[in-house]
N, C-alpha and C positions, 0 to 999 in steps of 0.2 A: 837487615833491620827486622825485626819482629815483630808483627801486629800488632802486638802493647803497646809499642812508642810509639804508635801512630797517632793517640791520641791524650793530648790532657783530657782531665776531666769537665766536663763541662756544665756548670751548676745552672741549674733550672731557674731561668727566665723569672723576673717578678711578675711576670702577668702570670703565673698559673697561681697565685694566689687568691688573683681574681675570678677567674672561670671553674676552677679544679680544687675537690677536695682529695688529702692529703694520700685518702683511702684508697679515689680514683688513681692518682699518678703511682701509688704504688701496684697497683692493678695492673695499669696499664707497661710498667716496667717489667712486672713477672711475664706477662706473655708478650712483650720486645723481648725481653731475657731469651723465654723460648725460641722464639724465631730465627734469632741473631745466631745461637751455639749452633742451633738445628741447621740454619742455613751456609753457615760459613765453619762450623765445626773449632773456631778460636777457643781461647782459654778464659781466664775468668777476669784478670786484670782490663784483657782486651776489650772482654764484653760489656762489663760493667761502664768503662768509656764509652762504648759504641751504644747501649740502651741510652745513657744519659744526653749524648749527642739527638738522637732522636728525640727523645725527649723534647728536648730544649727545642728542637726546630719547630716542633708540633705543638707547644705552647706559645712561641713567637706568632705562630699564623695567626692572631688574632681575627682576620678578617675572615675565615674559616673554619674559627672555632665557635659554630652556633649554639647558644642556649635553648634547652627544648622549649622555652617559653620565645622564641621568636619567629618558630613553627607557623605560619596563621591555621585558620583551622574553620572548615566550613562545613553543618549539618544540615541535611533533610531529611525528608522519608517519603520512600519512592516507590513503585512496583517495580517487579524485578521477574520476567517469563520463567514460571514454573515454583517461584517463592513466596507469591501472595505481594499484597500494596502495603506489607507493612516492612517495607527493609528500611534499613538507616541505611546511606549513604554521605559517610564521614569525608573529605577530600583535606589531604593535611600538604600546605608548599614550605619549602624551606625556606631560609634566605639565600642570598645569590652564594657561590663557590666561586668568585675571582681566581681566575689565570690568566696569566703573559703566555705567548706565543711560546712553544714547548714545554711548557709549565704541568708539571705531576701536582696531585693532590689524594694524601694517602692516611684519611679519618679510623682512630684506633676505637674498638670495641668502646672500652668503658672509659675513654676520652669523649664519647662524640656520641649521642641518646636521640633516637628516633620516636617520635610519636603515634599511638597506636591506638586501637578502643580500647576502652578498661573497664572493669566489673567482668561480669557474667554475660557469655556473648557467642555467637556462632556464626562464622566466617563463610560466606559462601558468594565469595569474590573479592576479588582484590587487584587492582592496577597501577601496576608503576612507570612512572614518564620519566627517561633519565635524558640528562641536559636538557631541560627547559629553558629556550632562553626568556630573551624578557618578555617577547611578545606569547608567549606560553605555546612556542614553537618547537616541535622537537628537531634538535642538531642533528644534523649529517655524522657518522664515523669518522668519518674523513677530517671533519671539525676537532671532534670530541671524543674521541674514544673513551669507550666503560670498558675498560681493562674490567672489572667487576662490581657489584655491590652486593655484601649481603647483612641482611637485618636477623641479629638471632640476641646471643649471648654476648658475654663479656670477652670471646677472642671469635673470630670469623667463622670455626665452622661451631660452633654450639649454639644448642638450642634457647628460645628467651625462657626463661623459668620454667626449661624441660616441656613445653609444648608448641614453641611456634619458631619456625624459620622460612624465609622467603629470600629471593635472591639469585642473581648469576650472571651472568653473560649478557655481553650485545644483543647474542641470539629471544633473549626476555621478550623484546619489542616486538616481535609478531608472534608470537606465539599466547591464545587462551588461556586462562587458569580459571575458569567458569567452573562450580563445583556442576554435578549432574543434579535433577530436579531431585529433592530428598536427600542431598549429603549435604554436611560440611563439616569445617574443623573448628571446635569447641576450646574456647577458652573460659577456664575457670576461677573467678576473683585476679584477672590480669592487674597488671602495674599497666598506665599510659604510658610507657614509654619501652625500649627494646634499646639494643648496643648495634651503632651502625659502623661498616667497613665499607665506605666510600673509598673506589679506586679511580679517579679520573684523568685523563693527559691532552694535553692539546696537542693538537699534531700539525697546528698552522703554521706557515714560514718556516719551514725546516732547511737546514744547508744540506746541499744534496753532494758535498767533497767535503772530504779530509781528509789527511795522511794514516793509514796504519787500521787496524783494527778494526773491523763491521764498514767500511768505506761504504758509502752506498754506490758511488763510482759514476754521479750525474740521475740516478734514477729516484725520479720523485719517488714513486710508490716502496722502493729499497728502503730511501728515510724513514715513509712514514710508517713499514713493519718493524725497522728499527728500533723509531719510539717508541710502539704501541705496545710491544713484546718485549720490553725494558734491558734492550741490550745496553752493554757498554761503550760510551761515545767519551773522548777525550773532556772532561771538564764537568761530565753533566750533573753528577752529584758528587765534588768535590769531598773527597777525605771517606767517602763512603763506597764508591765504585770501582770495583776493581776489574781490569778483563776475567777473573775470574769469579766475578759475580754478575756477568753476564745473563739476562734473562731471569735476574730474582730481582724483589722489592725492592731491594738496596739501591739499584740503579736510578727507581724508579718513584722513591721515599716522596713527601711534602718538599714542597726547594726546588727539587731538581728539575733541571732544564736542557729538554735532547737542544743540541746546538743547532739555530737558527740562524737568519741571513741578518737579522736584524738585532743584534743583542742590547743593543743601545735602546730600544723602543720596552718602555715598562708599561706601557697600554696592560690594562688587562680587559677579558669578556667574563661578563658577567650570565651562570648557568645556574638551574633549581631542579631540584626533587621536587615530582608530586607526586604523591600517592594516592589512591580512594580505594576505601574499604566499601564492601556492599555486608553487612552481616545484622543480624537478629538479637533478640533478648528471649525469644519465646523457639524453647527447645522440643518443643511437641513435634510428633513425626517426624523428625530427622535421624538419620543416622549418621556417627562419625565417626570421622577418619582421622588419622596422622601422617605427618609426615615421615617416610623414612629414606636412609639415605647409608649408601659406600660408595668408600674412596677406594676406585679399581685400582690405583696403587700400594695400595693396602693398608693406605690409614694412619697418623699416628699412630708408630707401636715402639715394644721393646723386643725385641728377639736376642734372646744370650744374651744380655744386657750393653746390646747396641739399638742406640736411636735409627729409627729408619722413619722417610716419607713423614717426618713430624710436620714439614710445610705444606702438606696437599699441592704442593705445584712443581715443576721442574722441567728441565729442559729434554730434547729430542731433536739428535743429528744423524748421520748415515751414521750408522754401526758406533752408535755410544748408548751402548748396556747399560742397565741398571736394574740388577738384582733386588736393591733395596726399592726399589717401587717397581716392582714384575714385568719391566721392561726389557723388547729385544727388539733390534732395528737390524736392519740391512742396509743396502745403496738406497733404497727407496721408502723402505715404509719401516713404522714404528708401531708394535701393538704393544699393548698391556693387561693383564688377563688378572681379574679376581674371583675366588669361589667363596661362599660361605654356607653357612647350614641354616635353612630358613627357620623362625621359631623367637625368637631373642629381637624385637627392637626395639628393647630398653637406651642401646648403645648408641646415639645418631652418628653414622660415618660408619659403623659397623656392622650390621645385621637390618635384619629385616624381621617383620610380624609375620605369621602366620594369617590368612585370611584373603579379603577379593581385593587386587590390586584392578584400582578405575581410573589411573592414569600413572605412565611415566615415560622416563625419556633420560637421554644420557649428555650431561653438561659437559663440553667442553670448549676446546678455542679455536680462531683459524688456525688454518692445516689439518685439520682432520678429514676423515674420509668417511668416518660415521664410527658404528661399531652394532654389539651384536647382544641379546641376551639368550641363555641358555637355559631351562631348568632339567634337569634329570638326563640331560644328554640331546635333549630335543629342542629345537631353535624354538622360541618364543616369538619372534623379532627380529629385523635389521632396523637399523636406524641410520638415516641419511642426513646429509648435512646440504642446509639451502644457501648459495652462496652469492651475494648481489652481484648485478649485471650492469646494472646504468653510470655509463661511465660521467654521467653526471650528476651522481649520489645525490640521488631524489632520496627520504629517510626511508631506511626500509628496505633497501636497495641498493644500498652501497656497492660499486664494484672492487670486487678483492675482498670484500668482509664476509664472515659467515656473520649471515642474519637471523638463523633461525634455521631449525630441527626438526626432523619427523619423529611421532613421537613412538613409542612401543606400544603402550597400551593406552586408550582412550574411549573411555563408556564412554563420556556427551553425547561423544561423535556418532560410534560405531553401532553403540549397544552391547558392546562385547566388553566383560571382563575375564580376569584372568584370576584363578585358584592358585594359591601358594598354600600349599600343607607344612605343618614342623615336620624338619627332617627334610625336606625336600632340597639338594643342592645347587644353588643359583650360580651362573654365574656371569658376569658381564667384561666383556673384551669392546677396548676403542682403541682406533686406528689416525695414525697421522702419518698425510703425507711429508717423507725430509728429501724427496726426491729434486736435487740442485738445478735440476730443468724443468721440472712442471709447469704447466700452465694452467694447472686444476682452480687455481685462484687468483688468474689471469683479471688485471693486470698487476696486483702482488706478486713478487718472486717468489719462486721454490725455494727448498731450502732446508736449514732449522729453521726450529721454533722454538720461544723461553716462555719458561712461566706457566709451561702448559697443564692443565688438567682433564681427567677425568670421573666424574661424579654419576653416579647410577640414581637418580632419585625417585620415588614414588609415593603415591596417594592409595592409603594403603584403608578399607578398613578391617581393622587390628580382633581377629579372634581373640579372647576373654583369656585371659592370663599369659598372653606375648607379650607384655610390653612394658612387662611392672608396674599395674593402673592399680588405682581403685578407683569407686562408685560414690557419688553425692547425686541428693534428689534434688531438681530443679524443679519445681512444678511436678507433672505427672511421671518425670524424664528422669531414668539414671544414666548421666554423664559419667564416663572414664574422664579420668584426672591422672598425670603422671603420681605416683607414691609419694614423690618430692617436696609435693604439694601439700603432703598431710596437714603439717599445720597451719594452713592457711586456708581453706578450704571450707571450715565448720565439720559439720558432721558426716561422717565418709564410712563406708562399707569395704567390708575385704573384695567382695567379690559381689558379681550383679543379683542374683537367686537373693541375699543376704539385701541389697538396697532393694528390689522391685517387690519383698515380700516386708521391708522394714524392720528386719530382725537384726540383732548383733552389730547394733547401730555401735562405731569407733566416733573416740573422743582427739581431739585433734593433738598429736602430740606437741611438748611443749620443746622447742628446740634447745639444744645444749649450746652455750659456747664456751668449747674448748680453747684453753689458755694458750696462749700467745705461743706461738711456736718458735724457738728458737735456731736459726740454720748459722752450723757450723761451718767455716772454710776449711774448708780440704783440699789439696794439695790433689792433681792430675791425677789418676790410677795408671799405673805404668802396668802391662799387661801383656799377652802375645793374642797373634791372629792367625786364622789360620788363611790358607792358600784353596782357592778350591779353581778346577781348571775344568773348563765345556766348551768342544768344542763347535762352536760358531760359524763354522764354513757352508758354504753352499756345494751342492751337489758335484757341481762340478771343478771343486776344488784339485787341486792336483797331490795333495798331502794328509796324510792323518796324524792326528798329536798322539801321543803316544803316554806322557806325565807329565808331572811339575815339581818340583823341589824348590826349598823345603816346605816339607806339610804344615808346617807350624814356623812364626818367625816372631820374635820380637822387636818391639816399639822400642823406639829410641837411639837406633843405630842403623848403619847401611848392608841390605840383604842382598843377596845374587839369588836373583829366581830363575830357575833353568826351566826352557819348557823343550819336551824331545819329541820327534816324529819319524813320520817314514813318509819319503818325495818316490814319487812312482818315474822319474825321469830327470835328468841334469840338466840345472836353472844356468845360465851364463849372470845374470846379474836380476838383483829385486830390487823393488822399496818396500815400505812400512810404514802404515799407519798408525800412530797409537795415541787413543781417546781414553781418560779417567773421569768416573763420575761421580757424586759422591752423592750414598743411598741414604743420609739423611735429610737432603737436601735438595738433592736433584741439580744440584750445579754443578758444569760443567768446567771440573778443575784442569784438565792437560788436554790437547789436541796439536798436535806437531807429526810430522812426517819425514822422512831419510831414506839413504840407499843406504842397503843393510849393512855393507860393509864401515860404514863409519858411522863410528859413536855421537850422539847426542843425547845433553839432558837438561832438563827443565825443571825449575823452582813453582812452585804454585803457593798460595795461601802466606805471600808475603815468607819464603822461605819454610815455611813447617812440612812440607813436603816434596821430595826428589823425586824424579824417574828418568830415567838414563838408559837410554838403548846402549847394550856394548858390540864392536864391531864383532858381524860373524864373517866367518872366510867364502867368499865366492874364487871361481863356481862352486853353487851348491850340489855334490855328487848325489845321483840318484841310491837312496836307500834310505841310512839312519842317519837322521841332524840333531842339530840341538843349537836352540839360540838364546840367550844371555838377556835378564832385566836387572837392573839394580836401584831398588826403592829405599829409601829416607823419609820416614817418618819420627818427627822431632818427639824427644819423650816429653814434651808439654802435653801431645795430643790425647785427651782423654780417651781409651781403646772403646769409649761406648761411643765416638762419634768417629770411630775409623773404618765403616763401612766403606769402602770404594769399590768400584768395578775398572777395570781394565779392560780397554779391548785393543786387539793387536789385529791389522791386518794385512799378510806379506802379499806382494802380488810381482809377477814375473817382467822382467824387460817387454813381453807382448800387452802389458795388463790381465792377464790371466791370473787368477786367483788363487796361488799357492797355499795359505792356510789363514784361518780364524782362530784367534785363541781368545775366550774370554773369562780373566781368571779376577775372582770377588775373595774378600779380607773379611768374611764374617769371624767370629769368636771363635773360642774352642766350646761346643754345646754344655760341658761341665763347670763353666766358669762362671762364677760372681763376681761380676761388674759394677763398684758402685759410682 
């Protein structure tokens, strides 16, 4: 059956006529659009069902779908050590987020509007309390898991009208975001409101058995990685979850429900946001900063016109590669390493400014082990990961959670900054442990991990032409203003010399709107990939690969990929491991296991894609081998979302490690992909 049939279409709910204009749900469709192709790589009939589906379920929540106007909203003005007694401190609480016991809850950018200060203003603190229950307690992990939240733009990782982003992880809750006495971040002619990406799940009453798949095998704390990490459990998200969407949103969408003891019981608890802003209107002696920010996986891109790491998140198991987000694992650990060229942070998720970086730190999930920055060859930083203890998850303290992060750089604290020059190349490596015995996040199992990321973020401030700014006077102050800003802003300068001397004062440009754009259906691009082969063995491998064939293969039919070596010694009998991941998405499509000599193969993505070990002949004689794959990819798939990785690993009747082969499907580098 084909992923298209899986679904009729599903017409949108009459309540979104009540909460949602027509503008937002189409908003909100392009970037499900995104997600859905990015993360599952289907066609277009499939997707368009699968956004509408979503859709529909996220306009049904009614009881979740809050209007910013039911925010409350409470002002003073306060001192504040090192800011003077004239700071506003705004405190904004949501309405409650009802969940039933296993219950997700998963709020879309420009579905779901957080409130913010607006006008002319300078941030210099900010606090968020996630799961608040009613008594304005904060919940345990253990309760409540924040898969994440972030407050920016209209899809989760952008910025709110090009200057503000806040957000992340569990780890948020202990960790300061105090600016140092003299900084902060400048917002200019803001909107009261931002696009929020609420991720929440209950992890109460969870069943601790079932047949097949992720079992947790009686171990509460199994369940509740499980659900928290959005694996796939028989039932949870009905028509949306598939074992091979294991550890992505889908599993883990509004509705879904990891399987509990109690399914009968629609009790739900009731949990809030609150946020308090501490910020100014009087820009005098401060200096500011930005945020900047990459995705160590390398970000939404296009390379030879294949989607890679469009989701920022993706899974991490013993020896499942992925190319398409700079990933390479072993038996035990996963790193992932990005470089850039310092100078450019115009891009958020891409680059970084040039200038004194006063604080950062690197966002990821449990199982990580930390990671590391570099500039110019020279360590910067380690960074460690703090991981709760009390196994009676006092908040803050969870055991088995990562609660919180050391950071890399931190004036407040230290006194110490750090110089980034343009030109200078950065780069940032995080590590997770997949090691299946660990007890590093004891009592959590070892293991995989889904959904994972890593984000390099920092408090940057931005030397004079990094970041595509201009200058508006505030009082005696010239503010940088992102460019984007131009027309909304008043009167703005190119550059600061040009605003603090008042000359060559710019007029606010008057925006264009371009005519309606119409998008054409196009039919799959049928295309070829190439084969590229590395290999992945450890030292003490007993083989080296030697090639691959063929260099080039096309979509649409069944390929023999030969890979040849030389064995230093005759194997009487092996197995094989073989893991595929897919680099636009980071989902973990094939993982199966055999003795080499007999054939097996496996359908993934609802049949659009084969992989079939063919039997090799044992014993294997010591010298030259060669062993057999044969891949099937359906000509539906469009060749820009056919990144995979493959990893293959043979190992000998003793467990000894005969060879790693890990061979990725990028483009051919001369080819136009549309």
């Amino acid at each position: 059956m084909k992923f298209s049939t899986l679904f009729a279409l599903f017409p949108v709910s009459a309540f979104a006529g009540e909460q949602f204009t027509e503008a937002q749900l189409n908003l909100a469709r392009k970037h499900i659009r995104e997600q859905i192709v990015r993360h599952t790589q289907v066609t277009s009939d499939a997707v368009e069902a699968f956004v509408e589906k979503l859709i529909d379920i996220t306009v049904k929540d009614t009881v979740n779908n809050h209007k910013l106007a039911d925010w409350t909203q409470e002002t003073e003005i306060v001192s504040l050590e090192g800011h003077g007694d004239d700071v506003i401190k705004t405190t904004y609480m949501s309405p409650a987020f009802e969940l039933m016991t296993g219950n997700a809850h998963f709020s879309i950018n420009s579905l779901y509007r957080v409130p913010v200060p607006e006008g002319d203003h300078i941030i210099i603190n900010q606090v968020w309390e996630l799961a608040v229950g009613p008594d304005e307690v904060n919940v345990p992990l253990s309760d409540l898991y924040n898969h994440h939240w972030l407050i920016g733009g209209d899809s989760p990782l952008d910025l709110c009208e090009g200057d503000y982003f806040f957000g992340g992880g569990a780890e948020y809750r202990t960790m300061d975001y105090t600016m140092p006495e003299g900084y902060g971040q400048a917002r200019i002619n803001a909107s009261n409101h931002c696009g929020g990406n609420f991720h929440f799940i209950n992890t109460q009453d969870l069943l601790l058995d079932w047949e097949g798949f992720n079992n947790p095998n009686g171990s509460k704390q199994a369940a509740a990685k499980a659900c928290a990490e959005c694996w796939y459990e028989p039932t949870r998200a009905d028509g949306l979850c598939n074992e091979w969407g294991d550890g992505s949103f889908i599993c883990c969408f509004t509705d879904s429900r990891c399987l509990v003891n109690n399914p009968d019981d629609k009790s739900k608890k009731k949990h809030r946001m609150k946020g308090t802003f501490y910020y100014k209107r009087d820009f005098t002696d401060y200096k500011f900063v930005q945020v900047n920010l990459i995705d160590i996986g390398g970000g939404g891109r296009t390379e030879n016109g294949q989607q890679l790491d469009i989701a920022a998140e993706w899974n991490v198991a013993s020896n499942l590669n992925n190319v398409g987000t700079h990933t390479q694992c072993n038996d035990t650990v996963c790193s992932m390493t990005e470089s850039i060229t310092v100078g450019d942070g115009s891009k958020f998720g891409y680059g970084y400014c040039a200038g004194d970086m006063i604080w950062s730190y690197i966002h990821v999930h449990g199982g990580t082990i930390g990671g590391n920055i570099v500039v110019n060859g020279e360590q910067l930083c380690e960074i460690y990961p703090h991981i709760g203890k009390d196994l009676n998850n006092s908040v803050g303290d969870e055991a088995g959670y990562l609660v919180g992060m050391s950071m890399c750089v931190d004036y407040r604290e230290t006194g110490k900054k750090f110089r980034l020059n343009k030109g200078d190349i950065l780069t940032a490596t995080a590590t997770y442990d997949v090691d299946q015995g660990s007890t590093r996040y004891f009592p959590s199992p070892g293991g995989k991990h889904g959904g994972i990321m890593g984000l390099f973020f920092g408090i940057m401030e931005c030397d004079e032409a990094t970041w595509n700014e201009i200058y508006v006077r505030r009082g005696v102050s010239c503010v940088g203003t992102p460019r984007s800003k131009s027309s909304v802003v008043g009167t703005f300068y190119n550059d600061r010399a040009s605003c603090e001397a008042q000359t060559n004062p710019q007029s606010p440009a008057i925006p264009k709107i371009a005519p309606p754009v119409v998008v054409e259906e196009t039919l799959p691009q049928f295309g070829k990939l190439q084969l590229i082969l590395r290999d992945c063995g450890s030292e003490s491998k007993l083989s080296n690969l030697t090639g691959i064939t063929p260099a080039v293969f096309g979509i649409g039919g069944y390929t023999d990929i030969k890979v040849t070596g030389t064995i230093s010694r005759e194997v009487t009998t092996a197995t094989y491991q073989l893991k595929m991941s897919s680099g636009a998405a980071g989902l973990t499509l094939l993982d199966f296991v055999g003795d080499v000599s007999q054939g097996q193969g496996k359908w993934t993505l609802k049949d659009q894609i084969h992989m079939e070990w063919l039997p090799m002949k044992t014993p294997i004689k010591a010298g030259a081998w060669v062993t057999k794959l044969r891949l099937f990819i359906d000509p539906a798939v469009p060749v820009s979302f056919g990144h995979t990785t493959t990893t293959v690993i043979v190992r000998d009747q003793d467990g000894l490690e005969i060879a790693c082969a890990e061979v990725a499907t990028p483009t051919l580098p001369a080819m136009l992909v549309v």
